[in-house]
KOLFI-521790 format. One record per residue: y, z, x of N, C-alpha, C in turn; residue number from 1; residue in one letter. Coordinates in steps of 0.2 Angstrom, whole numbers. Example, Ala and Ser with C-alpha at 12.3 -4.5 7.8 and 13.67 -1.06 7.14 Angstrom:
BEGIN
   n.Y   n.Z   n.X  ca.Y  ca.Z  ca.X   c.Y   c.Z   c.X seq type
   -28    39    66   -22    39    62   -16    39    66   1    A
   -11    35    64    -5    36    68     0    39    64   2    S
% end
This chain:
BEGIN
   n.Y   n.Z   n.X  ca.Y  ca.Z  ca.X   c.Y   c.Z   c.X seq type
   409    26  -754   409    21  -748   402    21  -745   1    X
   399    17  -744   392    14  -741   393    13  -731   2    X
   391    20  -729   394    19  -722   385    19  -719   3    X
   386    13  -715   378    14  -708   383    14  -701   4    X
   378    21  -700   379    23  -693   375    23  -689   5    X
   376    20  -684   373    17  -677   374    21  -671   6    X
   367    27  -670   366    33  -664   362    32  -663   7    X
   359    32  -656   354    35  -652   351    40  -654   8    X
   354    45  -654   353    52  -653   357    55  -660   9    X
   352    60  -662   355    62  -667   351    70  -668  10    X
   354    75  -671   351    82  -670   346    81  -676  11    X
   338    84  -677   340    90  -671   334    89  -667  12    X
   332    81  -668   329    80  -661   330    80  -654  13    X
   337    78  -655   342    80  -648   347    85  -651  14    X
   348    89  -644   354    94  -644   357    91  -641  15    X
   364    94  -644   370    92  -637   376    91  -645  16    X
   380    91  -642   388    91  -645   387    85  -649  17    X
   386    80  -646   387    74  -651   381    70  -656  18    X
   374    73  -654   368    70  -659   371    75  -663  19    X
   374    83  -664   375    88  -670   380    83  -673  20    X
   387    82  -670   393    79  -672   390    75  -678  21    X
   384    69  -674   384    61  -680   377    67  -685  22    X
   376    72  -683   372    72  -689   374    75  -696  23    X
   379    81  -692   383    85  -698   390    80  -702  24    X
   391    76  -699   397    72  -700   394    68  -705  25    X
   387    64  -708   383    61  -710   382    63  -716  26    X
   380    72  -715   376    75  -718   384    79  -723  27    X
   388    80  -721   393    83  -727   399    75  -730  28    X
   397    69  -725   400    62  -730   397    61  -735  29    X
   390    62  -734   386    61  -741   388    67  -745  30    X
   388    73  -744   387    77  -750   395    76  -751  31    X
   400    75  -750   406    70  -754   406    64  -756  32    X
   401    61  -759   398    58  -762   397    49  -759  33    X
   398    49  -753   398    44  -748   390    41  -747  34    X
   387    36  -749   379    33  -746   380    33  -737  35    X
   378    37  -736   376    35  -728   369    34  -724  36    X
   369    29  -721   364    28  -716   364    31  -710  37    X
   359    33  -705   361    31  -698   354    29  -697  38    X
   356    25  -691   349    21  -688   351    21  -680  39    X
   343    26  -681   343    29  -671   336    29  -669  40    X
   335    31  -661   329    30  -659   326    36  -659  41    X
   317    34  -660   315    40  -659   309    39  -657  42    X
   305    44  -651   301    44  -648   294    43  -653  43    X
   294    49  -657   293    51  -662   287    48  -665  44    X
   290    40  -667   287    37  -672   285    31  -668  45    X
   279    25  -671   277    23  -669   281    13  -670  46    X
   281    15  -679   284    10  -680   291    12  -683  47    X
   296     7  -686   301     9  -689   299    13  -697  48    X
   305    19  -696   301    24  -702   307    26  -706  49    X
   308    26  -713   313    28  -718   312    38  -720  50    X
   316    40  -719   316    46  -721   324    49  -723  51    X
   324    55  -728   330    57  -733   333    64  -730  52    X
   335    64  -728   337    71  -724   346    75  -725  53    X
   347    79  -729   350    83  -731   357    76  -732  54    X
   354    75  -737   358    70  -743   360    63  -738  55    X
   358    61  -731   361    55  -730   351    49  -729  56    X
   352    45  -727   346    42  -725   344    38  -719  57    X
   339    41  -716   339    41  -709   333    35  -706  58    X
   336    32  -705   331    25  -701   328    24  -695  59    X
   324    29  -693   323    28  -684   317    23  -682  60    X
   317    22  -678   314    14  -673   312    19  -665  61    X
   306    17  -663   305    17  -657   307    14  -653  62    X
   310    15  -649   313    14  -642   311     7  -637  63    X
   311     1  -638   306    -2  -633   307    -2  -626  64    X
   313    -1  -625   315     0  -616   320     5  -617  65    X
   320     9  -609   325    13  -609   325    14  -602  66    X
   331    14  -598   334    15  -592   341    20  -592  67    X
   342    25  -588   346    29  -587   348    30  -592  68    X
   341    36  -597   344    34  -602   347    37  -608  69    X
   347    27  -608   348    23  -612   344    19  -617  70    X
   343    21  -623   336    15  -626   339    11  -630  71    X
   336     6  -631   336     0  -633   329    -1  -639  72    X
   332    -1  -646   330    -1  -649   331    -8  -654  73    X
   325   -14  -653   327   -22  -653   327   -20  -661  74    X
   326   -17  -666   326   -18  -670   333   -19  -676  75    X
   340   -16  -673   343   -14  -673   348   -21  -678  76    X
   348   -26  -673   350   -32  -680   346   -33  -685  77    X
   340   -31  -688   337   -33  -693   339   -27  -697  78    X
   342   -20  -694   347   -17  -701   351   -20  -702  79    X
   355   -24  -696   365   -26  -697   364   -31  -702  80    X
   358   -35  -705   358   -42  -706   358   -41  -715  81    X
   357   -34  -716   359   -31  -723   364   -29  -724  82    X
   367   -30  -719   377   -27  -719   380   -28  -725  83    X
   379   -32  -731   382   -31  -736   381   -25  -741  84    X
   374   -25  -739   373   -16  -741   378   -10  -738  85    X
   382   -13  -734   387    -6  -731   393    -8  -733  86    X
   398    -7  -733   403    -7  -734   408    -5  -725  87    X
   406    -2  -719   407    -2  -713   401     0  -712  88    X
   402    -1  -704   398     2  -700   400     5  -693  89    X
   399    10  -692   401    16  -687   395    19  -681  90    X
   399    16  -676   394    16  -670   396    22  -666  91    X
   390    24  -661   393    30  -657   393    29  -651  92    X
   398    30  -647   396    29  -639   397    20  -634  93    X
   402    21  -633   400    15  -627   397    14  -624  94    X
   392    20  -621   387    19  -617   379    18  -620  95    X
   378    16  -625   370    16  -631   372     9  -630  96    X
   366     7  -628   362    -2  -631   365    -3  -636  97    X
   365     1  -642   363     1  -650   371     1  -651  98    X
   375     3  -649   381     2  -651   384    -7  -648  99    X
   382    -6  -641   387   -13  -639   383   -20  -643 100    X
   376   -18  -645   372   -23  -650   377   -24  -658 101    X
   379   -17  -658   381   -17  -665   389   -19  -665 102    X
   392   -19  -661   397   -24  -658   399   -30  -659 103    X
   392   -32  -657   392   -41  -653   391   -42  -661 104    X
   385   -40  -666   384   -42  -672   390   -39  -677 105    X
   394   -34  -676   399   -35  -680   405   -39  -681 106    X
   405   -41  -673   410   -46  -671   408   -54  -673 107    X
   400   -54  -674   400   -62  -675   401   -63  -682 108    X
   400   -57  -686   400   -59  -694   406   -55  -699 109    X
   409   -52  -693   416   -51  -698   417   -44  -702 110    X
   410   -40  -699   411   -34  -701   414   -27  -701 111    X
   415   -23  -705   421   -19  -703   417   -13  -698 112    X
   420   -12  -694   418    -9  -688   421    -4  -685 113    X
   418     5  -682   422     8  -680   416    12  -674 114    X
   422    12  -670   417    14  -662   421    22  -661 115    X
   415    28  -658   418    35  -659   418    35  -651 116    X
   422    37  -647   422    38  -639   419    44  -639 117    X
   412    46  -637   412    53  -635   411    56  -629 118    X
   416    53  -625   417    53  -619   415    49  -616 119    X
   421    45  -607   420    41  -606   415    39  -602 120    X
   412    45  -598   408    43  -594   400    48  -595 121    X
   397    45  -592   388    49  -595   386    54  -590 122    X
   382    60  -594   381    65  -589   373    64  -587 123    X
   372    57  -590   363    56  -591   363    51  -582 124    X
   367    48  -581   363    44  -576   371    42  -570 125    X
   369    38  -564   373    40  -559   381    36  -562 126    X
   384    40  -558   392    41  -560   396    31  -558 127    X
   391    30  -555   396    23  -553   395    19  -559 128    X
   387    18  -562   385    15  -566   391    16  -573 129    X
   392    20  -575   394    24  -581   403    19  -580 130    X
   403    20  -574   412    18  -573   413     9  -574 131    X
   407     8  -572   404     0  -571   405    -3  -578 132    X
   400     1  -580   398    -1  -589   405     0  -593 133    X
   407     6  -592   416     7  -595   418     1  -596 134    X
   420    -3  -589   427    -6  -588   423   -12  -590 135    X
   419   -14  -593   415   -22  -595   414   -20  -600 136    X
   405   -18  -602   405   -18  -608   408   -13  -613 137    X
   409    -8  -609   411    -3  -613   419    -5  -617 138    X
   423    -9  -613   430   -10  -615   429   -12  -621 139    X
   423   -19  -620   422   -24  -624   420   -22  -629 140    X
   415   -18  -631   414   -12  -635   422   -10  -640 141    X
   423    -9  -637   430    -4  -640   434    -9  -644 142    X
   436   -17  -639   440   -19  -642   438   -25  -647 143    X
   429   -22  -647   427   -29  -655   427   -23  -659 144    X
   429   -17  -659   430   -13  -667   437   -16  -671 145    X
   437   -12  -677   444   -13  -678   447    -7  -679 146    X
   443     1  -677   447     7  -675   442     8  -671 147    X
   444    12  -664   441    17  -660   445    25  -661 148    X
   438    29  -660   438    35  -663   439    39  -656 149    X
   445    43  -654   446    48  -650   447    56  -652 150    X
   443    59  -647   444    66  -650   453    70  -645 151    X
   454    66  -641   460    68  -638   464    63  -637 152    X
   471    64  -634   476    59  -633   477    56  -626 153    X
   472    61  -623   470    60  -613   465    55  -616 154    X
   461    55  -618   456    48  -619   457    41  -621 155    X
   464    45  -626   467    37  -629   470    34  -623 156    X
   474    39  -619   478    34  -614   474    32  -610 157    X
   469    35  -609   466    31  -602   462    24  -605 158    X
   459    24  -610   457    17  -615   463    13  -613 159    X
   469    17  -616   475     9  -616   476     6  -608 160    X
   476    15  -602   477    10  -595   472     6  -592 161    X
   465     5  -597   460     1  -594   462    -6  -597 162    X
   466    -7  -603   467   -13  -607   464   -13  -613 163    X
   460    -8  -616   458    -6  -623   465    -9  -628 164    X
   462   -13  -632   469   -17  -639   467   -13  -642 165    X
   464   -12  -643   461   -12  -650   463    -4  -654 166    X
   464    -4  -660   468     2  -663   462     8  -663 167    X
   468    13  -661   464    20  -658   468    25  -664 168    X
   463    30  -666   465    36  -669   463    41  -665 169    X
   466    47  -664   467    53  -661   462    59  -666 170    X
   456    59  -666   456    64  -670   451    69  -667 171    X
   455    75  -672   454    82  -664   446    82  -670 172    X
   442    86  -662   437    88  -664   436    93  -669 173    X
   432    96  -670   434   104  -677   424   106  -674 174    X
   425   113  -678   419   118  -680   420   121  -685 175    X
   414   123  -688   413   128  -691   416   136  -691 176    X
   422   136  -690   426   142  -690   421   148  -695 177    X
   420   148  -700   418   153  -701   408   155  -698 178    X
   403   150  -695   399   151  -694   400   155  -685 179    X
   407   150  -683   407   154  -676   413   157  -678 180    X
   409   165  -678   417   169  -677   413   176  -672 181    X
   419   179  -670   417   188  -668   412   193  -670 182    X
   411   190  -678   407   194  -682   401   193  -684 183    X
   397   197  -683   389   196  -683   385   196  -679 184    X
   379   196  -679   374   199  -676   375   197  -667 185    X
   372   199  -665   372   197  -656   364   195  -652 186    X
   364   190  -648   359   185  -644   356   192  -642 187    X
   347   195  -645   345   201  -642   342   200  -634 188    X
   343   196  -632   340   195  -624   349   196  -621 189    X
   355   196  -624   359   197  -618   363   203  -621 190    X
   363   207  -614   365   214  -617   372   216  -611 191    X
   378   213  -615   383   216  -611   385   223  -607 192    X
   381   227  -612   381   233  -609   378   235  -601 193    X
   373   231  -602   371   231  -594   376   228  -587 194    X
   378   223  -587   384   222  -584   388   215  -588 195    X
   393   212  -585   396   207  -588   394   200  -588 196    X
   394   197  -594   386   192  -597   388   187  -596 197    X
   388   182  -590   391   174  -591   385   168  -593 198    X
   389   167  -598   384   161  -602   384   155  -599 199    X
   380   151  -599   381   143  -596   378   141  -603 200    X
   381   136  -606   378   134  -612   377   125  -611 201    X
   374   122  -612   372   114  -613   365   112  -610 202    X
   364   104  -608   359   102  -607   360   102  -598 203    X
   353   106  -596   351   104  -589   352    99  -586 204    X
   358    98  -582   355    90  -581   363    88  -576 205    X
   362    86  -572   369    86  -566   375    85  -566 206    X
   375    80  -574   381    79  -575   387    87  -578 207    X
   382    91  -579   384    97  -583   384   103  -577 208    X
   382   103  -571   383   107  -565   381   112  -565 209    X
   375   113  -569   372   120  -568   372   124  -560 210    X
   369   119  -559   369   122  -552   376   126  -550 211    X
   382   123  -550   386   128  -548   387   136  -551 212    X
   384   134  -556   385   140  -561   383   146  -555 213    X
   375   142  -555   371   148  -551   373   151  -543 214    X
   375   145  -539   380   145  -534   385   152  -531 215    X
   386   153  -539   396   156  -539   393   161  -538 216    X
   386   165  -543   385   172  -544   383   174  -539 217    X
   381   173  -534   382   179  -527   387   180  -524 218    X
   393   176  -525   399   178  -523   402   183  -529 219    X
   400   180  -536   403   185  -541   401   190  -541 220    X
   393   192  -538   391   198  -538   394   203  -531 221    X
   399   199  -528   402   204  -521   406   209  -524 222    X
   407   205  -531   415   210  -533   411   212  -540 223    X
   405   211  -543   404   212  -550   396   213  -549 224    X
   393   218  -546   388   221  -545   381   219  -550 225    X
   383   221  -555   379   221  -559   381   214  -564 226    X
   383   208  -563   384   202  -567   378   200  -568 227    X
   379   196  -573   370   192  -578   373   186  -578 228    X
   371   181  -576   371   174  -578   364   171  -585 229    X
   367   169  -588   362   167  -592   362   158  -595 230    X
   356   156  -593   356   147  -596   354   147  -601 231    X
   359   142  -608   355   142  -613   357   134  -612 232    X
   349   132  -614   349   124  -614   343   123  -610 233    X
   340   117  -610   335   115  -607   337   108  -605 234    X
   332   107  -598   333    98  -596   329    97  -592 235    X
   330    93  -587   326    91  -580   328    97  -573 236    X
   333    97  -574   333   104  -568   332   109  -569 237    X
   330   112  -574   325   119  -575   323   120  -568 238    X
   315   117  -567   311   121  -562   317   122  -556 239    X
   319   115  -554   323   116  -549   328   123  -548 240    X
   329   125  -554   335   132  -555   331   137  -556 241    X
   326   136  -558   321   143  -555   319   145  -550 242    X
   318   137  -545   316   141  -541   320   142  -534 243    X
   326   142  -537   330   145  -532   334   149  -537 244    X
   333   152  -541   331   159  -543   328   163  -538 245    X
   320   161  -538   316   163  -534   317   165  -530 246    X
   321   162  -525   320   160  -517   326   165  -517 247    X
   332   166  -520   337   170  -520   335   178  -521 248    X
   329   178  -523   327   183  -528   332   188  -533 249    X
   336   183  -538   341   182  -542   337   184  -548 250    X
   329   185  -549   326   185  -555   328   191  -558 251    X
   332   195  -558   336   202  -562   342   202  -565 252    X
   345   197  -562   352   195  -564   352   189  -567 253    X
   347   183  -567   348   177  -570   342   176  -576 254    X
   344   173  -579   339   173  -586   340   166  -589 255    X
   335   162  -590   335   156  -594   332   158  -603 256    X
   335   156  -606   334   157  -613   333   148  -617 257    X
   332   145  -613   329   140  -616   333   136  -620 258    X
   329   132  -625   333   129  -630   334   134  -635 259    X
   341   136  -639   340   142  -644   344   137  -651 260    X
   340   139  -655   343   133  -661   350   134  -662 261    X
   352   130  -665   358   130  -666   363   135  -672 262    X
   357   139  -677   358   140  -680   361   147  -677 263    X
   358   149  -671   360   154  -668   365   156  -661 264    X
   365   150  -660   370   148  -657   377   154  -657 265    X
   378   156  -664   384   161  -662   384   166  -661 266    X
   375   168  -661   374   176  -657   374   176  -649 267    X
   375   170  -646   374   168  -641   382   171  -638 268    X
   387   166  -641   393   166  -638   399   175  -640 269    X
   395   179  -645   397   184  -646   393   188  -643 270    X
   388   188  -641   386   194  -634   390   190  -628 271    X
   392   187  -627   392   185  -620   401   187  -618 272    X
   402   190  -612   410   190  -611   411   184  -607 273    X
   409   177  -607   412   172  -604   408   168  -604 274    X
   410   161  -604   407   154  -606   410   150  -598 275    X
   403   147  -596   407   144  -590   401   137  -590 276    X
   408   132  -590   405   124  -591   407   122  -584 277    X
   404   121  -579   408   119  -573   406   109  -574 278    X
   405   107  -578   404   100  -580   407    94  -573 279    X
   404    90  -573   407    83  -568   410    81  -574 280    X
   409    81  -580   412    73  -583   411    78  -592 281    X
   416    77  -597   415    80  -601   419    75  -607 282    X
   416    74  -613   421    73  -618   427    78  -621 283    X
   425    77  -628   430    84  -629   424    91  -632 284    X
   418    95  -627   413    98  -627   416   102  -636 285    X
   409   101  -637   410   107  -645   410   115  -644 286    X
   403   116  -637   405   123  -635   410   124  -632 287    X
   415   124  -628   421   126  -628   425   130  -636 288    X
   425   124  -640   427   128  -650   423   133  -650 289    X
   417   131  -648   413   137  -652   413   144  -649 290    X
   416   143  -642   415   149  -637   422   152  -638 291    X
   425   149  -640   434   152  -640   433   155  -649 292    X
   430   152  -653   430   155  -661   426   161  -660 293    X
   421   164  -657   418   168  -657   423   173  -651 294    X
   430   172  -650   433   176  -645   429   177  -641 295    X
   427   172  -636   423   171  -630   428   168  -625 296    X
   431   169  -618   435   165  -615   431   160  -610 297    X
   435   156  -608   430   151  -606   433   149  -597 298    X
   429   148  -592   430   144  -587   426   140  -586 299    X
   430   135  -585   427   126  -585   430   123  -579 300    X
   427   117  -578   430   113  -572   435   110  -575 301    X
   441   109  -571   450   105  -572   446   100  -574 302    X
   445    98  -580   447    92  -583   450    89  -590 303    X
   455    84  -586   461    83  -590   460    83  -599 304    X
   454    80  -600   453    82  -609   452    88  -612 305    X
   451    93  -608   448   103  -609   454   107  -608 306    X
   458   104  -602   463   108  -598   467   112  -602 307    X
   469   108  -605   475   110  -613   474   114  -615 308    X
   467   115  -618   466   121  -622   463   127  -616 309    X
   458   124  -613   457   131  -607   462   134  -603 310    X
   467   131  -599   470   135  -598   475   141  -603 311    X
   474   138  -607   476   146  -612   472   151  -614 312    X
   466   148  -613   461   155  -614   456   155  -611 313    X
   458   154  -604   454   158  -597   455   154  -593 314    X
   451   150  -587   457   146  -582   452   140  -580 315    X
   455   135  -578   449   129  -575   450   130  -564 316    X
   445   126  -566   443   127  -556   443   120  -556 317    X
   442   115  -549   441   108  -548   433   109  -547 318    X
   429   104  -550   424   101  -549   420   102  -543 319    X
   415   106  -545   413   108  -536   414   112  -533 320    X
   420   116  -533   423   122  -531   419   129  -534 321    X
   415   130  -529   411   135  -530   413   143  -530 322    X
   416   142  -525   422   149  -522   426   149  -528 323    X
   430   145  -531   435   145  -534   434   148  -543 324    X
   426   146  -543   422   145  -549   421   154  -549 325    X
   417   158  -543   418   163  -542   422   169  -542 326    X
   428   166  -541   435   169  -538   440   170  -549 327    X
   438   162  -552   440   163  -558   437   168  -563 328    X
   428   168  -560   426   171  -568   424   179  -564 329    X
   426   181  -559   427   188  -556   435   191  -558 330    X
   440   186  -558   445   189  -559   446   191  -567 331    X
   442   188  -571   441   188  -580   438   194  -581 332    X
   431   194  -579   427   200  -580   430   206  -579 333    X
   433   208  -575   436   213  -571   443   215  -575 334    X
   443   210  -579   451   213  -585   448   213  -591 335    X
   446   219  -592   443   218  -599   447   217  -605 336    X
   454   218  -603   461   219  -608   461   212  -608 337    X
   462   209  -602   464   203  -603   460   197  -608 338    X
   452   199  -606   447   195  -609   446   197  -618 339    X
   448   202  -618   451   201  -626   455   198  -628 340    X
   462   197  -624   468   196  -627   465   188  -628 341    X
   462   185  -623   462   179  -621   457   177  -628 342    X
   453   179  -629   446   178  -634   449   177  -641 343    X
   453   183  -642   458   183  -647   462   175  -649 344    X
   467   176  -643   471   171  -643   466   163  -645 345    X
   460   161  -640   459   156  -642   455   154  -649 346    X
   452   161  -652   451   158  -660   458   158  -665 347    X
   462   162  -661   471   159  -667   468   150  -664 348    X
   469   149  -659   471   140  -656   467   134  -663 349    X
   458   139  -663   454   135  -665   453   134  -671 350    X
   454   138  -676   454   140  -682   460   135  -685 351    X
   467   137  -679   472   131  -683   475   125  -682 352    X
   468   122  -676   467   114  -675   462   112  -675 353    X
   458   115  -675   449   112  -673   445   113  -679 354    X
   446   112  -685   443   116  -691   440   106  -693 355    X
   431   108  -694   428   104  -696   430    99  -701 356    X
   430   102  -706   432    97  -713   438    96  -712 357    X
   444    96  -710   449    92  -707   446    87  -704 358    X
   442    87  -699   440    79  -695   436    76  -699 359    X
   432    79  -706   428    76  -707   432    70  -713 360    X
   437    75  -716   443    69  -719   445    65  -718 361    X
   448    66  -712   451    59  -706   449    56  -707 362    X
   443    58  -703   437    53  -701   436    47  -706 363    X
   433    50  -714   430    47  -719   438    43  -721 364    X
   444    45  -723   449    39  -723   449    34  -720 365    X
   449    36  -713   451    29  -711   445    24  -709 366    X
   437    27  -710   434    22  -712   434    20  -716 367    X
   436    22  -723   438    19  -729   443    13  -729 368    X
   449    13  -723   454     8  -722   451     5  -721 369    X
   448     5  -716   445     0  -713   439    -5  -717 370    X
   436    -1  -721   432    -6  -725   435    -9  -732 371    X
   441    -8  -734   446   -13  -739   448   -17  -735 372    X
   449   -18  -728   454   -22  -725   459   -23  -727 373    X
   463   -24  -734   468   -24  -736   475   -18  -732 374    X
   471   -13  -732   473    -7  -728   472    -6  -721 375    X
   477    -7  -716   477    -7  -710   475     1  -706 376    X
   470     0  -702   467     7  -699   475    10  -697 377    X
   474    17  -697   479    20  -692   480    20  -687 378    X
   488    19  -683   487    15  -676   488    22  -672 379    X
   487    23  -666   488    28  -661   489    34  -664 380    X
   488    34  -668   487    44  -675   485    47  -671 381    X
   487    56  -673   485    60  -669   482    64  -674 382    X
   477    70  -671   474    72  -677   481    76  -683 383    X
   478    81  -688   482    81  -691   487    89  -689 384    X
   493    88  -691   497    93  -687   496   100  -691 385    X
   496   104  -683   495   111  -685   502   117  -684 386    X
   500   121  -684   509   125  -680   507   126  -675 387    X
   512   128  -669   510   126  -662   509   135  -659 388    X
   502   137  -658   501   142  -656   506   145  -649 389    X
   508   148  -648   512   150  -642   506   154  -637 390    X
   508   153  -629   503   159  -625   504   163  -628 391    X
   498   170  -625   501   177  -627   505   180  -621 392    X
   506   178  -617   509   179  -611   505   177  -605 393    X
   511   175  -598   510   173  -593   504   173  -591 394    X
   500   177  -592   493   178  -586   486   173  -589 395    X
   489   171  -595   484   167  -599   483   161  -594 396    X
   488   157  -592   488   151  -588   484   155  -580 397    X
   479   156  -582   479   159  -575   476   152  -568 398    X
   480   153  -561   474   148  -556   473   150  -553 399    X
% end
């Protein structure tokens, strides 16, 4: 199958859950012997540039405009307009220029067309806009595919209450189970021996709430003396979290560790006794998998796409709730029994739903449907059935 992919963002010039997603996902359809394209923007270069990159081929373009962003790269129908070259094309995000362009051009010329939701709202620019864009272009988006791609069944139904027709598949997100597991080396800058190691893991930046993170730990250090907070991830509110570091003079107990490549990424979540996302807005985040398969427990903000699985393996708080935020990962830390039991329990969860190459199978079928047309996409599917892990007991749900 001849698939071109239409992102923005792709790793590993951007980090974050979904430029890794469209670049691993790209990069293991070709080595299943699939031609794949993806065409993205890049700061990078100056004109449009061809390059081969671990088996797929990668067409980036310079950016001509971009606002909250967003970039708008005009080059983008002089790929579509070789679309006999592909056999589908698969866009990412309702919030990219490049996808809602590759919409409008699929829909004028009858192309077989599939859209990934990677969440409904943007952690990059203000929260009305994101809701704005949803309910108009975003929908419209959705409904000139002829599959949209969900990583949950909370995202399907809220597409169907907005009026989304258009055929949706359910498919659950996956990792790498055996790169993130328990075993193996550990992040030498976090030393849980010192005191209890809370990771913040993503991009700086307000839709992710770093700031709460930072917030909590003087409350969590009323009851947990000696706790570390540590930021792994880089963005625009760095300074500003340093320097109320400073001001707090927190410099002994909090540590930024920067961007850490992804490769090591699991020495990160195996030093660490706790992973805490206090996110505003999330899709279905990849570290939460990653931090549960390393038998990491997790505290995250209550939201309705994470819930499911958080609350089985550590607890969520409401958005904001800073007290709540410290009140959750004080009471974790302080049960060491518990936070094994819990770590334990969420890589059973992960291991037997979240497993990468299941989604990437999915995935590449029901593009396939779609590009025979004779074969109707999968209507409202859910990922593929696993056994249904039970809690390990009552204190798992913890509020």
């Amino acid at each position: 199958m001849r698939i071109l992919r239409v992102a923005q963002d792709i790793f590993p010039e951007t980090v974050g859950g979904a430029p890794y997603h469209i670049h691993a996902l790209s990069r293991d359809q070709a080595a299943h012997g699939h031609d794949v394209t993806v065409l993205t923007a890049s700061d990078s270069v100056d004109e449009q540039e061809t390059v081969e990159r671990d088996g797929y081929t990668l067409i980036r373009q310079p950016p001509k405009v971009e606002t909250l962003g967003n970039q708008l790269f005009t080059n983008t129908t002089r790929v579509l307009r070789n679309s006999e070259d592909y056999d589908v094309v698969h866009a990412h995000s309702h919030l990219f220029f490049s996808t809602n362009v590759a919409a409008a051009y699929c829909r004028l010329k009858d192309i077989p067309l599939a859209v990934t939701c990677h969440g409904l709202n943007s952690q990059r620019g203000p929260f009305w806009f994101s809701r704005a864009h949803l309910r108009t272009l975003g929908k419209w988006t959705y409904d000139s595919a002829d599959v949209t791609f969900c990583y949950t069944d909370v995202e399907q139904s809220k597409l169907r209450e907005m009026g989304v027709n258009t055929d949706i598949a359910v498919v659950n997100n996956g990792i790498d189970t055996d790169r993130f597991s328990p075993s193996g080396p550990k992040h030498n800058r976090i030393d849980a021996a010192v005191g209890p190691a809370i990771v913040f893991v993503g991009r700086l930046v307000d839709g992710k709430r770093p700031q709460d993170a930072l917030a909590s730990l003087a409350e969590i250090q009323d009851r947990c003396l000696d706790a570390q907070l540590f930021f792994c991830g880089d963005g625009p509110m760095r300074e500003s979290l340093e320097n109320t570091v400073a001001e707090k003079e927190l410099d002994d107990a909090v540590s930024f560790l920067g961007r850490v490549p992804y490769s090591e990424m699991p020495t990160v979540f195996r030093a660490a006794d706790l992973f805490v996302l206090p996110s505003r807005t999330e899709g279905f985040p990849r570290t939460v998998l990653e931090a549960l398969a390393c038998e990491t427990p997790v505290v995250s903000s209550n939201l309705e796409q994470t819930a499911r699985i958080v609350e089985q393996t550590g607890t969520t708080v409401e958005v904001g709730d800073i007290e709540g935020l410290a009140t959750a990962v004080s009471d974790l830390v302080e049960d060491k029994q518990l936070l094994s039991d819990l770590g334990k329990h969420g890589r059973q969860i992960v291991t037997a739903r979240y497993d990468w190459e299941d989604m990437v199978r999915e995935t590449t079928n029901i593009l396939g449907q779609i590009a025979k047309i004779s074969e109707p996409p999968a209507t409202d599917r859910k990922g593929p059935s696993s056994p249904e892990i039970p809690a390990i007991r009552d204190e798992t749900n913890i509020k």
